[in-house]
N, C-alpha and C positions, 0 to 999 in steps of 0.2 A: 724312177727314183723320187720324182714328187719336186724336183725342184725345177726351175724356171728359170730359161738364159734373161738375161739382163743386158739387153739391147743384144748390137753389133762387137760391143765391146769385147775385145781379145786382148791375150799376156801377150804380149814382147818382150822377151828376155834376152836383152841387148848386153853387148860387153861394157857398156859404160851404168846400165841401170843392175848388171850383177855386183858390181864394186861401188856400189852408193851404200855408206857408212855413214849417211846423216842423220839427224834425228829424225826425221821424215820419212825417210828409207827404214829406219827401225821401226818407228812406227802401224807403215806401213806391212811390216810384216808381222807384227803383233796382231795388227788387224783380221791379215790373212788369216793367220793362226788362230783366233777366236771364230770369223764366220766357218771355216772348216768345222771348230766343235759345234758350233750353233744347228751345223746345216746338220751335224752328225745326231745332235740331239733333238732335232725337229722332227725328222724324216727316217731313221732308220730305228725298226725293230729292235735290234739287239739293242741301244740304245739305255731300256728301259729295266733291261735285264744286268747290264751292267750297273746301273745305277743300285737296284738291291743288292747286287755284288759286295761291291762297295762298301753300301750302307752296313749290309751283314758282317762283315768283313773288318768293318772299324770299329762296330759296337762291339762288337763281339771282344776286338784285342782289348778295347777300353776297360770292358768286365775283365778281360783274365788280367788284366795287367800286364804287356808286353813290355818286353825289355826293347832297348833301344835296339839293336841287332834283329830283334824280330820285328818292330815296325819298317825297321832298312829293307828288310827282306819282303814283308809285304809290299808296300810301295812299291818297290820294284817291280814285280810281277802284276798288280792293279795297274801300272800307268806304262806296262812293257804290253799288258791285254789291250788296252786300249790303245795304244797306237798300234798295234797289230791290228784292231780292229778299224781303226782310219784307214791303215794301209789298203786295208781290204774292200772299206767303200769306195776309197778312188779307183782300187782295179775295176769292180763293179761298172762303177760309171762310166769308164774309159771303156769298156768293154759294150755297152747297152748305147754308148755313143757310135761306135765304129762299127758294130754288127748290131742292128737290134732283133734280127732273125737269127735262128738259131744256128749257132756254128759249134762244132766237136772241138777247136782252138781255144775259141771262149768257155766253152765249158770249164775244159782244163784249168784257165787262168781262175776262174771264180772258183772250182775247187779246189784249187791250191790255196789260192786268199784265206777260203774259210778254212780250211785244213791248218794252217799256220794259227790260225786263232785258237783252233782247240790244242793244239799241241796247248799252247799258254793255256788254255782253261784248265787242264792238266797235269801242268805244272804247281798254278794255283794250287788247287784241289791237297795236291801232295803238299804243298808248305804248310797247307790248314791244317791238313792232317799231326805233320809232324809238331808243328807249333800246338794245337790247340787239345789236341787229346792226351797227350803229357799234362796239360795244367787241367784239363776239367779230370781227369783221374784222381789227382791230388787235391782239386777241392772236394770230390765224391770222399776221399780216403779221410780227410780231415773232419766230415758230419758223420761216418763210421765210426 
């Protein structure tokens, strides 16, 4: 996976440190939540390809002019792909930790991961469709 433990250090997720609501504990999980994308955008391929996603993806509504409904809709499916795709690297790595030889169980796990992602990619694809080929027809029909 390219990444590197970090000492001895291990979670304990204690019943008193699941129910800390302080700003420390919030904090602390902001945290988390950032090194997960960091680790996601450092080290994993797809990574790069979402990013043109994205980028394609919002320039594009920019130019056709999306109504609010369709940027809801986007969003939605960009940041539903991408935590499908975090999902996917932690099975990964919980997988390459526990088995690093090759097992039919893990296979399964990681083809299912990625499989959940394309479903989304999928999805995607069909909203762009629906969204984006109505409005470039009508700018086509308007230089007509």
């Amino acid at each position: 996976m390219g990444m590197e433990s970090k000492g001895n250090k291990k979670s304990v997720c204690t019943k008193s440190s699941r129910l800390d609501f302080s700003v420390k504990g919030l904090f602390s999980i902001v945290r988390n939540s950032y090194n997960g994308l960091k680790n996601f955008f450092r080290y994993e391929r797809s990574a790069l390809v979402y990013l043109i996603a994205f980028a394609f993806t919002i320039g594009a509504g920019l130019i056709l002019q999306m109504n609010m409904m369709e940027w809801v809709m986007i969003f939605f499916v960009l940041l539903t792909m991408l935590a499908s795709e975090l999902l996917n690297t932690a099975i990964e790595a919980i997988c390459d930790l526990v088995s690093p030889e090759y097992n039919p169980f893990v296979k399964v796990a990681k083809d299912s991961g990625s499989a959940a992602t394309g479903v989304l990619t999928i999805l995607w694809i069909i909203i762009l469709l629906l969204i984006y080929v109505p409005k470039v027809v009508q700018i086509i029909e308007e230089f007509l």
